[in-house]
C-alpha positions in Angstrom: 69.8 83.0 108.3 70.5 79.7 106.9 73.6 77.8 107.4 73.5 77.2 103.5 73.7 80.6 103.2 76.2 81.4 104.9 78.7 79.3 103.1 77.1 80.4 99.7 78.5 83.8 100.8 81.5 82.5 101.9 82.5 80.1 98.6 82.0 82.7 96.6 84.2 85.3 98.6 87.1 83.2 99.3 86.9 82.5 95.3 87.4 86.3 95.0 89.7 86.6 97.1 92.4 83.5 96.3 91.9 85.1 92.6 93.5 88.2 94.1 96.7 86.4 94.7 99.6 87.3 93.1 102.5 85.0 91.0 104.5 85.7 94.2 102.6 84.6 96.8 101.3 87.6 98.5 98.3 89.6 98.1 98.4 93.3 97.2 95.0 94.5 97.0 94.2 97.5 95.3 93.7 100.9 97.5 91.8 103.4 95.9 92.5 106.6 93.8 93.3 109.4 95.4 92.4 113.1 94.1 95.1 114.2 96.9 97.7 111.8 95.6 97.2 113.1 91.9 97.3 116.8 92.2 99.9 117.1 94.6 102.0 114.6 92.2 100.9 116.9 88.9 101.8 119.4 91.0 105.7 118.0 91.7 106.2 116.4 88.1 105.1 120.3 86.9 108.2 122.2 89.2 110.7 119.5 88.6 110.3 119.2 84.6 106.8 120.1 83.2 108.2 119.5 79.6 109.5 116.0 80.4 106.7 114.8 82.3 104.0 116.9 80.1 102.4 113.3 79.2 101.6 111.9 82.4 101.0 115.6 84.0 98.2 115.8 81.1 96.8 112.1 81.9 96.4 113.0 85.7 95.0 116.6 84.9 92.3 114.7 82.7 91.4 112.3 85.7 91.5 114.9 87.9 88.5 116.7 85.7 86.6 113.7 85.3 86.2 113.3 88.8 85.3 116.2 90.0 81.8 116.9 91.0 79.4 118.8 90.1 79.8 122.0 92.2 83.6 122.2 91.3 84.9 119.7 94.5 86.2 116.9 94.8 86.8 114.0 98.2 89.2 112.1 98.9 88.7 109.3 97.0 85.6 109.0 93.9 83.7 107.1 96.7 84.5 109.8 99.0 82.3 112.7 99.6 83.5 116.2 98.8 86.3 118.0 101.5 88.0 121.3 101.6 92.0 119.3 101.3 91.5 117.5 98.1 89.8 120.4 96.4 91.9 123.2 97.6 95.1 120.7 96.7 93.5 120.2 92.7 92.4 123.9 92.5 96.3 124.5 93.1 97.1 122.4 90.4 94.8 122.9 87.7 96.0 126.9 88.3 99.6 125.9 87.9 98.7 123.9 84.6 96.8 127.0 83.6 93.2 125.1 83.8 90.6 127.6 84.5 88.5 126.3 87.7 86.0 129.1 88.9 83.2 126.8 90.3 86.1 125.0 92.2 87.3 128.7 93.5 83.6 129.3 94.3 83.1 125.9 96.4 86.5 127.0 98.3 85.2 130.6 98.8 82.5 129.0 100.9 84.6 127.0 102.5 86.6 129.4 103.9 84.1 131.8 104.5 85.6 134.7 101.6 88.2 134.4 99.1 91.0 136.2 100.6 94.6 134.9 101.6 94.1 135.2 105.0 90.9 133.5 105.5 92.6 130.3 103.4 95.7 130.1 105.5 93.7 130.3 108.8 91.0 127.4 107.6 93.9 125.4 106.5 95.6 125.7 110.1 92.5 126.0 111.6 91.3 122.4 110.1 94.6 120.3 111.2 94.6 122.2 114.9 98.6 122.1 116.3 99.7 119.0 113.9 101.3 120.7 111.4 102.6 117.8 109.7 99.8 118.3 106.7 98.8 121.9 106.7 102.3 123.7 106.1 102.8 121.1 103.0 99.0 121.9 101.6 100.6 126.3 102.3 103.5 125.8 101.0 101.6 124.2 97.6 99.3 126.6 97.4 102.5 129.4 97.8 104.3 128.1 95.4 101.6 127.9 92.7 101.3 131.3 93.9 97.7 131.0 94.9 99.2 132.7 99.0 101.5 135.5 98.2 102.8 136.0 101.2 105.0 133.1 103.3 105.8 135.0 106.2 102.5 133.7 106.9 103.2 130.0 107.0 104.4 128.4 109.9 108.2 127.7 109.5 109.8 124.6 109.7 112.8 123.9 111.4 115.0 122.2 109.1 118.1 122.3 111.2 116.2 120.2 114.2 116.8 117.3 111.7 120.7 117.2 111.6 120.2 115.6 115.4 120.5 112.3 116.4 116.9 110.4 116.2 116.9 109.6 119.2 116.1 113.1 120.7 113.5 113.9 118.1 110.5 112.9 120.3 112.1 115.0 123.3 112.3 118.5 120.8 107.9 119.2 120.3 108.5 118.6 116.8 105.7 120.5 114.9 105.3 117.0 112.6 104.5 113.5 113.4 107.4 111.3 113.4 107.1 110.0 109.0 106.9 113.6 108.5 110.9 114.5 108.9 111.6 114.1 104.9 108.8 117.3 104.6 110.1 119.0 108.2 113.6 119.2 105.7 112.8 120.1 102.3 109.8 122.6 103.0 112.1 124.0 105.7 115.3 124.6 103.7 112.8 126.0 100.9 110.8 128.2 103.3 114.0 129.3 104.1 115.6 130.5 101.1 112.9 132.3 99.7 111.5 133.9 102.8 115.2 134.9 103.7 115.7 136.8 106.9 118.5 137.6 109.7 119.3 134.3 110.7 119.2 133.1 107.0 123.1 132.8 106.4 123.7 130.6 109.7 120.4 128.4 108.8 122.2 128.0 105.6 125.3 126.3 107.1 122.9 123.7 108.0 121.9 122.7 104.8 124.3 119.9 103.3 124.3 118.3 106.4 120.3 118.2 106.2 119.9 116.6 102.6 122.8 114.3 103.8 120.0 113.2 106.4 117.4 113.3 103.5 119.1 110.9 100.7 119.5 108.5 103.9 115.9 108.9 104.4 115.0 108.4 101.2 114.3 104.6 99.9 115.3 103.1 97.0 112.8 103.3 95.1 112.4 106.7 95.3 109.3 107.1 97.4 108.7 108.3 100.9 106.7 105.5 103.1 105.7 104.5 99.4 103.1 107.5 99.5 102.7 109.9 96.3 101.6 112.9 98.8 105.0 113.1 101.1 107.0 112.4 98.2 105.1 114.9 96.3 105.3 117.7 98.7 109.2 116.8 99.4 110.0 116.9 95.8 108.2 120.0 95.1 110.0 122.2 98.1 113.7 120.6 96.6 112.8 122.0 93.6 111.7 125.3 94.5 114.4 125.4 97.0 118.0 125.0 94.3 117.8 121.0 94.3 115.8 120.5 91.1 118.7 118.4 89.8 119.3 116.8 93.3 119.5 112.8 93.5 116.9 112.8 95.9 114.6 115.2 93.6 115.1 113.1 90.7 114.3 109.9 92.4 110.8 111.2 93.7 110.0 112.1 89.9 110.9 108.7 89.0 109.0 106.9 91.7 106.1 109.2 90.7 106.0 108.4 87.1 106.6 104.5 88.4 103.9 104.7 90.1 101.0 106.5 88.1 98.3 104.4 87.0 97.0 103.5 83.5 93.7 106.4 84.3 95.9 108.9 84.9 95.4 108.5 89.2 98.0 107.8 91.7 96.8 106.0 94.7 97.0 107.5 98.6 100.2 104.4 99.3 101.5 102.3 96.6 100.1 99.2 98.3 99.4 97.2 101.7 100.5 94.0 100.8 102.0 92.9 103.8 98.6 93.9 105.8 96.6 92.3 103.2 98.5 89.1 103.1 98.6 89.2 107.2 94.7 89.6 107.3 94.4 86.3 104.8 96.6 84.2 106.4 94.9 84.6 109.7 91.6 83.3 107.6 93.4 80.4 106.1 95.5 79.1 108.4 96.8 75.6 108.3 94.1 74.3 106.4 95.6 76.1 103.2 97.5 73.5 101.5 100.2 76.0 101.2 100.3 77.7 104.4 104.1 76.4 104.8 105.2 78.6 101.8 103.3 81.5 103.1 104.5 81.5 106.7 108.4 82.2 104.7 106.9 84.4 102.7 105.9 86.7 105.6 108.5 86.3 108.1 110.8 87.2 105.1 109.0 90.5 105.2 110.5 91.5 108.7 113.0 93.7 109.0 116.5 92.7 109.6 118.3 96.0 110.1 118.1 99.0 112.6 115.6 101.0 110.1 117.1 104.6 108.5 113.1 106.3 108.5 112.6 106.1 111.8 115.8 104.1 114.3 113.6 101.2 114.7 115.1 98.2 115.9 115.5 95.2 113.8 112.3 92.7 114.0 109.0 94.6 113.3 107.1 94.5 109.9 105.5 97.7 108.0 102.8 97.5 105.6 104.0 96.4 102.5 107.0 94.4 101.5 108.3 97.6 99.2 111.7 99.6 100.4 109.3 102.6 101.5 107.7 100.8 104.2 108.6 101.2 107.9 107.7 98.7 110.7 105.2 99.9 112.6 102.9 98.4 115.7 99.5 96.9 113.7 101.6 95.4 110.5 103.9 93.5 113.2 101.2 92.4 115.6 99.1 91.4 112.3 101.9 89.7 110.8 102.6 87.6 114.4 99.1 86.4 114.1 99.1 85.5 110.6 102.4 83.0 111.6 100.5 81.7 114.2 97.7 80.9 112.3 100.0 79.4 109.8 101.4 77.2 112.7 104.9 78.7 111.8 107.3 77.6 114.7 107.9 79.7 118.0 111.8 80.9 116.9 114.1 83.7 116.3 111.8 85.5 114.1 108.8 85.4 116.7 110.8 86.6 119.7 112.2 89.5 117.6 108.7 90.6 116.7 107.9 90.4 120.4 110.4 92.5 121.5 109.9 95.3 118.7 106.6 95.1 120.3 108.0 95.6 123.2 110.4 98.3 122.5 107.7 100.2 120.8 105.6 100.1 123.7 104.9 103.9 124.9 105.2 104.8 129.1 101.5 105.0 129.6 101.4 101.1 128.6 99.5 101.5 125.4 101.0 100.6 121.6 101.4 103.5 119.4 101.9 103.3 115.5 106.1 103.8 114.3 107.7 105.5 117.3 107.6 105.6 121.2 107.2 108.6 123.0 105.3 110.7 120.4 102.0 111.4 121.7 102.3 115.4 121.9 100.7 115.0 118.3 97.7 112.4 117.7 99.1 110.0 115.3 101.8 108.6 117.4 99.3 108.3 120.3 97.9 105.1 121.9 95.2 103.6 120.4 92.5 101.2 121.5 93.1 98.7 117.6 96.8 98.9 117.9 97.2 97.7 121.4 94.7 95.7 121.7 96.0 93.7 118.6 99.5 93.9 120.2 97.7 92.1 123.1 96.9 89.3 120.9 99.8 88.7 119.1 101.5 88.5 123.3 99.0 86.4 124.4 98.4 84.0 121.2 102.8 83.4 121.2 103.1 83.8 125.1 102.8 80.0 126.1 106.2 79.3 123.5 108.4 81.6 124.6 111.8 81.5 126.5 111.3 81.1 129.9 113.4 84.2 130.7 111.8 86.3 127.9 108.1 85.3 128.8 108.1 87.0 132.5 109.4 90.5 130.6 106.4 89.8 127.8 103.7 89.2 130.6 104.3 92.3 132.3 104.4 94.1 128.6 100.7 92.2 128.2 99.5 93.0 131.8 100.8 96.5 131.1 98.8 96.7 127.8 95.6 95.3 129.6 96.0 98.2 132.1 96.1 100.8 129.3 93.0 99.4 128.1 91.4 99.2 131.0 91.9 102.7 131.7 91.0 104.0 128.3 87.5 102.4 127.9 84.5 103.4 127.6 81.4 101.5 127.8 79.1 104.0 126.6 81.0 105.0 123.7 83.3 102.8 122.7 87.1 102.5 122.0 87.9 105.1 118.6 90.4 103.7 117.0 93.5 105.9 115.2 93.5 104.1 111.9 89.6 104.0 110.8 86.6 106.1 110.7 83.5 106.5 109.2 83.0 109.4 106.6 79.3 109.5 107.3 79.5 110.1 110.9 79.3 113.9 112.0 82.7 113.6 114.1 84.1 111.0 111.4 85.3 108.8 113.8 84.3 105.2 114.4 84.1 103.5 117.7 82.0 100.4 116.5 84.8 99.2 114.7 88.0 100.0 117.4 85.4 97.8 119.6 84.8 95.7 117.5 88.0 94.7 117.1 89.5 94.9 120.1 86.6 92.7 121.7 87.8 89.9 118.7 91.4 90.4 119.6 91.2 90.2 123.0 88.6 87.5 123.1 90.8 85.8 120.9 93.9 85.3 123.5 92.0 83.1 125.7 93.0 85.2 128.6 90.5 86.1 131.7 91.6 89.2 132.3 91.1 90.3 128.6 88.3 88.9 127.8 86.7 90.5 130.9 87.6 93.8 129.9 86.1 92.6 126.1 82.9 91.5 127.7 83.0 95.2 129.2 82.5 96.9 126.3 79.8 94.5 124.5 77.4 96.8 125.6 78.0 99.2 123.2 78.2 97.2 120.0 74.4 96.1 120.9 72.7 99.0 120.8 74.5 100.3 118.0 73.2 98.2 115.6 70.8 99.9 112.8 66.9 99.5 112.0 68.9 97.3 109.0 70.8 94.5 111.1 74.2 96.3 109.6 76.4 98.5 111.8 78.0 102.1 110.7 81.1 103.4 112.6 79.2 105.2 114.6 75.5 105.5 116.4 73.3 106.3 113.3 75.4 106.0 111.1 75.0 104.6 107.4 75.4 100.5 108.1 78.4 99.3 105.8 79.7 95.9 104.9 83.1 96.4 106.5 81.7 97.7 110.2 79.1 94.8 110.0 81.6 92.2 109.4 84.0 93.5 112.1 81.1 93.4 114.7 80.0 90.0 114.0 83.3 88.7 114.3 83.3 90.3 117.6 79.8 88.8 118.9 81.3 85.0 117.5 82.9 84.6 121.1 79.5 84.9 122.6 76.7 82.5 122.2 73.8 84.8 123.4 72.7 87.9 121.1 71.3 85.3 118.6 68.5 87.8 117.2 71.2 90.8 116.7 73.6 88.0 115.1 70.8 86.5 112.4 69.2 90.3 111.6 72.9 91.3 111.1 73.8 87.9 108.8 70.2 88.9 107.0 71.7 92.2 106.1 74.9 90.8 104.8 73.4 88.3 102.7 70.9 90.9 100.8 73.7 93.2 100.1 75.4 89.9 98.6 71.8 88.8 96.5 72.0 92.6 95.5 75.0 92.3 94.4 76.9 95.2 96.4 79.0 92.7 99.0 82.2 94.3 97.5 81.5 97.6 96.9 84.4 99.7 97.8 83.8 101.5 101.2 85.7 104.3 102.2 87.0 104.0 105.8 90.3 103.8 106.0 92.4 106.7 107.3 95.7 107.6 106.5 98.1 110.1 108.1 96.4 114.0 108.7 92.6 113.1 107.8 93.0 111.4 104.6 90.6 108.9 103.5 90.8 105.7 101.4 89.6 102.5 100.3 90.8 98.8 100.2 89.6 96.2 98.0 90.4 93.8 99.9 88.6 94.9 103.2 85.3 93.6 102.4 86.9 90.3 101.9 89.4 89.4 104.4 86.8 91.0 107.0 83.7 89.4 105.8 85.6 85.9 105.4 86.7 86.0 108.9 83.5 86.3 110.8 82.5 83.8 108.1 85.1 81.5 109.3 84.0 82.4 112.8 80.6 80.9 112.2 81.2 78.1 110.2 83.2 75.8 112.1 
């Protein structure tokens, strides 16, 4: 691979991506179309007002059907191949509409191995194991379109478990993750009043005080985490349950219709701009002529109130820069290391991120996603790509700190190393919680939680890290396919994003230099061929659902780029 290759590749990507930025600054990508997000919002629009909404219901009904495949399914995204969730979730819709769907009720039947009630709601639990946080929403749906006739058969929520200070939640074994308190409320105060029961009239006495918690909950835009599904499923159960008319009903319909795009489709989040614009920023640095306008841009983006989702602290940054986004551990480590990059100052804003970090940081020593103490349930767990990019964001700001406040952030980093070090796996890899790899049998996708955790912690400069980095190299190298690209997995399908994220990873070291060239050879063929930028599914959102980013293949490919070209 030729050096004037490689910046071929490279002028033409950073072209794509600067024409990608928006009139204020940041970048907001575009994350792809999601069959979940649009039935389950046809679905809500339909209980809260199908007359008033009967245009847009019809527009995502129509996309709906023109994406489905062939034997009656449909995946998570277009790119996506086929799953039982986003086929069961528009078979539930196109029945409340009145669409006629027996190919799709035949693809189900074999799903679920028969086409009774019970063998549906026991390969929906079955599916999502003991996180309930998506399977009782995807019941409940399917109950109220009348598809399961009987709820005694859905696990109940307990509503009333939300009226308690947030502080306890993590202490009660929730049956949800800790976004999911919005759905634990409205699905349990509808479960409630149509199942009925003993207890019913006590349960009751607990309801004002719970959609007191909800409205405060809710953003103001209407939208919960800025996600069509959670607002979807919430705004359906209100209905259902005597709130049709409810502020917080009406709100969810609005954001909805705000939301829907020009196809018909809603997307799986509204948008991860503040990620997107963190991942840039870390490319250009202080070599963008601008990079002083986009360090304010993004440290405006932190928060600077205790947060009302989840009782976070002041100081972290969540994914976008809309009301519906909560701070969380990647989006505030990325966003550290983009004003680094930027060569923004070492101030108030920068120790306030550092000690969110630190605050977030769960007892075993590793970084977990929104809230500390969680792990009974997988997504608040701690992963391999979150801590490991906490570790960077520590190490790359350690050096300025305050005297007094750097010894309490070395122990946080030593204590993050030690997780690490605990949790590896040389043979395997490090899976990370936030992407996978559709192809793979499993669907998960060590090469890239190694991959990038070998970049991040190479990246500090630190001995200790990048011994533990050096560790795991191992695996990367004999993953690689016949092709020069890497999959997320062993033998899996190589793909521009996994291939990027490894090469960035085997920059720090100067041997390998047949693995790097036959992996740069693959890269530039898919970029003669014309398929650099093809939308790749591998990012995973909460309870198994799938997505693309436009924006992926860019900001990943131009940083091993920038890696190489110095």
């Amino acid at each position: 691979m030729k050096i004037e290759q490689l910046k071929e590749m490279q002028a033409d990507a950073m072209k794509q991506l600067m024409a990608l930025r928006c009139e204020d600054g940041m970048w907001r990508g575009c994350l792809s179309s999601s069959a979940i997000s649009t039935s389950v919002s046809v679905f809500a629009l339909h209980s809260i007002d199908a007359q008033r909404y009967d245009k847009v219901i019809r527009g995502g009904i129509q996309w709906l059907k023109s994406t489905m495949c062939a034997d009656g399914s449909w995946g998570d995204s277009v790119e996506s191949p086929s799953n039982m969730t986003a086929t069961l979730l528009t078979y539930v819709s196109l029945v409340a509409v009145g669409e006629k769907a027996a190919e799709t009720r035949h693809y189900l039947n074999s799903k679920f191995g028969g086409d009774s009630e019970e063998s549906l709601i026991q390969g929906v639990l079955a599916y999502y194991g003991k996180d309930l946080t998506f399977s009782v929403p995807i019941l409940m749906m399917c109950a109220l379109a009348g598809v399961v006739k009987d709820w005694k058969k859905i696990p109940p929520f307990p509503f009333e478990l939300a009226t308690l200070p947030q502080k306890f939640f993590r202490f009660l074994n929730l049956p949800v993750v800790s976004y999911a308190i919005p759905a634990l409320i409205a699905i349990g105060i509808c479960q409630m009043r149509r199942k009925g029961g003993m207890l019913s009239f006590m349960r009751e006495a607990f309801v004002p005080k719970a959609m007191r918690v909800l409205t405060k909950l809710q953003p103001a835009d209407g939208g919960f985490l800025e996600a069509a599904p959670l607002t979807a499923f919430v705004s359906m159960c209100l209905a259902e349950g005597g709130f049709r008319e409810h502020a917080v009903t009406q709100r969810c319909a609005q954001f909805l219709v705000d939301t829907v795009r020009a196809d018909g489709s809603w997307p799986i989040d509204t948008n991860l701009s503040a990620w997107v614009t963190s991942l840039t920023a870390k490319i250009l640095g202080t070599e963008f002529e601008e990079h002083e306008a986009l360090s304010e841009i993004i440290q405006q983006n932190a928060t600077r109130a205790i947060h009302p989702f989840t009782g976070a602290a002041p100081g972290g940054w969540g994914w976008s820069d809309l009301s519906g986004s909560v701070p969380d551990g990647d989006d505030t480590s990325g966003a550290l290391v983009a004003l680094h990059a930027l060569g923004y100052p070492c101030n108030e804003v920068i120790v306030n991120g550092i000690n969110w970090l630190m605050i977030l940081q769960n007892n075993d020593g590793g970084m977990p996603t929104f809230c500390k103490g969680w792990g009974k349930l997988p997504f608040d767990r701690s992963s391999p790509d979150i801590t490991s990019h906490a570790v960077l964001a520590l190490g790359l700001w350690m050096n300025d700190l305050p005297e007094d406040f750097r010894a309490k952030a070395e122990k946080s980093f030593d204590r993050l190393l030690g997780w690490l070090e605990k949790n590896q796996d040389v043979q395997n890899g490090w899976t990370p919680l936030w992407f996978g790899d559709q192809d793979a049998a499993d669907e998960h996708a060590p090469v890239y939680g190694t991959a990038t955790a070998i970049d991040y912690l190479m990246a500090t400069g630190n001995a200790k890290a990048q011994k533990l980095a050096e560790h795991q190299l191992g695996f990367l190298l004999c993953s690689q396919n016949s092709d020069g690209g890497w999959g997320g997995n062993l033998g899996v399908r190589s793909k521009v994003t996994y291939t990027s994220r490894v090469l960035a990873a085997l920059s720090w070291f100067p041997e390998h230099q047949e693995v790097k060239e036959h992996a740069w050879d693959f890269m530039y063929g898919r970029y003669k061929e014309g398929h650099l930028y093809d939308e790749e599914p591998i990012g995973l959102y909460f309870s198994r659902l799938w997505y693309s980013e436009k924006m992926y293949n860019l900001t990943f490919l131009l940083w091993a780029l920038k890696q190489y070209i110095k």
